[in-house]
N, C-alpha and C positions, 0 to 999 in steps of 0.2 A: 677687409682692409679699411672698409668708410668705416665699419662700427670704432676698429681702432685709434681710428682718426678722432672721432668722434668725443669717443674714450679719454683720447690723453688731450683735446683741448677741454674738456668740461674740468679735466683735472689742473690744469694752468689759470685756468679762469678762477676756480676756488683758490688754488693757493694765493694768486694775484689780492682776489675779495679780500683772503683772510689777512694779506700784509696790508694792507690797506687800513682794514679793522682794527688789526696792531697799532700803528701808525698813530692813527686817531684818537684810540686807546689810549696811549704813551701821553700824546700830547695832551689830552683833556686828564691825564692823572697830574700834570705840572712839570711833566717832562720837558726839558730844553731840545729842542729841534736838532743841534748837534749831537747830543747825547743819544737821542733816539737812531739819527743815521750812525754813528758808530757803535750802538747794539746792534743795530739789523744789517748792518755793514753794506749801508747803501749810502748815495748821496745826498751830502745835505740840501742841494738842489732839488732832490723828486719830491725828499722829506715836504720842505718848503711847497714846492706845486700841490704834492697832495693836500696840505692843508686847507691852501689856500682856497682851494676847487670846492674845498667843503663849504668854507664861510661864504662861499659866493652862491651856491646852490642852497645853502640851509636861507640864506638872506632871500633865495627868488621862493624858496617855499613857504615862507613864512611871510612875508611881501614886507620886506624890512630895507631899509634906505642904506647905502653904502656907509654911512656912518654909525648904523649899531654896529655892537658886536654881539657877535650869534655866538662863538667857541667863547668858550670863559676858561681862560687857564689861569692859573689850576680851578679845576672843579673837584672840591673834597668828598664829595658823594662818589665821584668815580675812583679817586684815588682811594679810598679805604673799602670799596666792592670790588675791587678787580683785584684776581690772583694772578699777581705779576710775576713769580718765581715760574709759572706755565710758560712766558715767553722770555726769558731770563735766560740768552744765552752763556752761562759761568766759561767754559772755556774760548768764546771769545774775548769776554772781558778781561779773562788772563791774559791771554796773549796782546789783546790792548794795554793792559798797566805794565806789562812786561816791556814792548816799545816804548812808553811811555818812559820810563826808569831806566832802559840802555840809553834814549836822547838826552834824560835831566844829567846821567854821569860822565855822557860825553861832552855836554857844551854847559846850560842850565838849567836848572827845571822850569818847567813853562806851568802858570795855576789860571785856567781860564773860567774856570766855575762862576758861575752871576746868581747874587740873592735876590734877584728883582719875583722871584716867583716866590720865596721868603713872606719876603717885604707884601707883597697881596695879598698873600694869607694871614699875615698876623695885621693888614688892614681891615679885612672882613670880619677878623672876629676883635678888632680891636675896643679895650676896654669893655670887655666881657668876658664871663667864661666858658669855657668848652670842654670838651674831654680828648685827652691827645693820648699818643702811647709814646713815651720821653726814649730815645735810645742816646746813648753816652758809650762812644768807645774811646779810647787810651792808648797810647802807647809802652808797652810795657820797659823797664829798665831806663829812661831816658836820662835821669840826673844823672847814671852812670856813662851812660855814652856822652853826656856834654860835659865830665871830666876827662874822658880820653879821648874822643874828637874834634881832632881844627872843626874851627867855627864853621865853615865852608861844607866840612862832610855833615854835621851835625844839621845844617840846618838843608842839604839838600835830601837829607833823609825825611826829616820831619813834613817840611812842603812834598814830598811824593807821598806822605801817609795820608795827608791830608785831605790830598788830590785822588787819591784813589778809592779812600773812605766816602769824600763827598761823590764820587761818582756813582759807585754802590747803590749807598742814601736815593740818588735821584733813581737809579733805574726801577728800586722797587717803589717808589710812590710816596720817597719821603723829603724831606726839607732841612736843609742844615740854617740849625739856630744862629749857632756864633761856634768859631775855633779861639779854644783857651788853651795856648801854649802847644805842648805836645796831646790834644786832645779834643776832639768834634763831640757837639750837641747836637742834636736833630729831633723832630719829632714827625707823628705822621697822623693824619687825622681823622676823625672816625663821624660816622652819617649823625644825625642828631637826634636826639631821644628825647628831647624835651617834651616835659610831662607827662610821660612814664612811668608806668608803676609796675610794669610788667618783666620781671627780671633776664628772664627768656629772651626778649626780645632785646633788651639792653644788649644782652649778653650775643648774640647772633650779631648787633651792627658794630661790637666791639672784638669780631673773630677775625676778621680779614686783615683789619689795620695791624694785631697783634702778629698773625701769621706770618704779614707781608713783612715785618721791622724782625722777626723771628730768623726768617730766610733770608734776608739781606746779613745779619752778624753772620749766618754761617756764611755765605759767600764772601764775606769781606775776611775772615778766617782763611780761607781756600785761595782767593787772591794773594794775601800774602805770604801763605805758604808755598803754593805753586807757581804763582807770579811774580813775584818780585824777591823773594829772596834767595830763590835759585841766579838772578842777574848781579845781585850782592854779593852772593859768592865768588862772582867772576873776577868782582872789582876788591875783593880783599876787603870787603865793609862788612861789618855785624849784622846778623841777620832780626829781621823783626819780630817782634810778637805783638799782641794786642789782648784787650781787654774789655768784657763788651756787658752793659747793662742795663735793662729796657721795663720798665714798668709803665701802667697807663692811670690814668685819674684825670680827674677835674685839675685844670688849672685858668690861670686868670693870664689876659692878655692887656699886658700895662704899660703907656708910654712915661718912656724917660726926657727931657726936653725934647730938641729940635735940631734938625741934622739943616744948616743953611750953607748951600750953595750957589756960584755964579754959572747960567747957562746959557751962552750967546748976550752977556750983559744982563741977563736977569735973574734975580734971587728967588731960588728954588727954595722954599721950606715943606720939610717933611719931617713928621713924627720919629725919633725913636724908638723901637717898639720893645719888648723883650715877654718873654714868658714867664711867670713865677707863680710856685705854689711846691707843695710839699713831695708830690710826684715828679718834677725834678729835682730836687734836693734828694729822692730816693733813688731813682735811677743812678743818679753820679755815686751816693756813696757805698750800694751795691757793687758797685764795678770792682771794687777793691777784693772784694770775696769770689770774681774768677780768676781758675788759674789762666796761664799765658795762653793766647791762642782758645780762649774758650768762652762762654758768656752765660749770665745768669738772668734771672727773671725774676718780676714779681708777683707775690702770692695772686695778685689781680689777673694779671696774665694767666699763671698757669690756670686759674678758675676757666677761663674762657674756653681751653684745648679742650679736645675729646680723648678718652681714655687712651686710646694709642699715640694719642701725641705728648699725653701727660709722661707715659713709660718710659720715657726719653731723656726725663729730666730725673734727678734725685735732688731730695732737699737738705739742704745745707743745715749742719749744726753749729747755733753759735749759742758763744758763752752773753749773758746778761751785760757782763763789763763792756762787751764790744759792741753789743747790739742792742740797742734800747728802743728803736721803732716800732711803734706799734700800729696793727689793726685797725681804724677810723671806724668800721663797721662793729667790727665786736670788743674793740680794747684789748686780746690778747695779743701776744709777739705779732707782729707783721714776718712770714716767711718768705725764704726764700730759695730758689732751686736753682741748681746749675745742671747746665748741657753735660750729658754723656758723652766723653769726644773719647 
């Protein structure tokens, strides 16, 4: 009976460690604290204390004054080495966008999302470049739904795609760029290889970030399949589709003037930042060659997978007229594959 005992606290103890390990996980990949308590469907209360417990212990181990900061969120070395589809619960997430989307039809839609973890990232690499993996999903059909629906339906649909897109984005380790219209930018970012010549190893710190933006379109697919357009149905509204397109490359992190704000009577100035370069201008206009509900990739990408993750995908025939991007490595056609759904 002690042995039993024994048994099942050593076994509470590990589970306990291992949520803990999540937790920390979550939050040092650029997780928002609330996000994290409503994947692990706990409070944002303990969320909050665990963390806390940490920067205050990492501060007495490191013998660091209450004013460093020990956690650096985001930290992009952890967000593109951690496979976060392992702790990625999909069906609570449905059943959260699913709440989420009976409350926005019954009163209004609520979008709590904050770029402030954005906004650090494209300040650490700002006005330089990096290598990112660009995701671009869409909503499929929309000019036709903002001819047949009141403004009201149309746009409570839109803010829930958004809202549930960006959520996705953050649980698996990534960052929404900017929302254009009916359609989210995000990217996710990968460990740094500068000065490298060893393709192998490029290719190894560029597998995880790929993977993780990989499994996030399929569950952002499976969300709106399972999640929210089953609540659509109830309400007499159009069901959704979407459209999802993800390549990786070098791009450059460039400010646009200055964002000036009043804060307690003092004028806030901060950089606008944005991402540009020709890996997102590929990702966006990929997207248009998935069908509804599915997503495609680039040749860059699929390089990265191992052969049973390659067999998964088939590659897309396109005619010259439509498709004129090319290769930057060898000058032939740049390819590309879509998801076997």
């Amino acid at each position: 009976m002690n042995e039993e005992r024994k048994s099942s606290s050593k076994s509470t103890e590990a589970g306990h460690d291992y949520q803990l390990q999540t937790i920390l996980n979550l939050y040092n990949s650029g997780i928002a604290e609330d996000i994290i308590a409503l994947q692990l469907d706990i409070s944002k209360e303990y969320v909050h204390k665990i963390i806390e417990q940490e920067v205050e212990e990492s501060k007495t181990r490191n013998g660091l004054s209450r004013s460093d900061n020990v956690l650096h969120s985001p930290t992009p070395s952890l967000a593109s080495s951690f496979y976060l589809d392992a702790i990625v619960d999909i069906r609570l997430a449905i059943r959260n966008a699913q709440t989420r989307m009976w409350k926005a039809l019954k009163s209004e839609p609520s979008f709590d999302i904050s770029m402030e973890e954005t906004y650090k990232v494209l300040q650490k690499f700002a006005r330089s470049k990096v290598t990112l993996v660009i995701l671009h999903v869409d909503l499929v059909g929309s000019t036709q739904l903002s001819m047949t629906l009141p403004l009201d339906r149309l746009t409570t649909i839109v803010q829930t795609f958004t809202q549930e897109m960006s959520v996705m984005i953050s649980l698996y380790g990534g960052y929404v760029l900017k929302y254009i219209g009916d359609a989210v930018l995000a990217f996710f970012t990968v460990d740094s290889v500068v000065n490298s010549d060893d393709d192998q190893y490029i290719q190894q710190q560029q597998y995880l970030p790929c993977i993780n933006a990989i499994n996030c379109a399929m569950s952002m697919i499976k969300v709106i399949r399972e999640g929210i357009n089953p609540i659509l149905n109830q309400y007499d509204y159009p069901e959704m589709a979407i459209r999802v397109g993800i390549d990786i490359g070098k791009s450059a992190i460039i400010q646009y003037g200055w964002n000036i704000h009043l804060l307690n009577n003092i004028q806030i100035k901060e950089p606008l930042l944005d991402i540009l370069g020709h890996t997102v201008n590929m990702a966006v206009k990929m997207t248009r060659l998935a069908k509804p509900d599915s997503f495609v990739i680039g040749q860059f990408v699929y390089d990265t997978l191992d052969k049973n993750q390659r067999s998964r995908f088939e590659e897309i025939s396109t005619r010259d007229d439509t498709w004129t991007y090319t290769n930057e490595k060898t000058g032939s056609v740049y390819r590309v594959y879509r998801s076997k759904q």
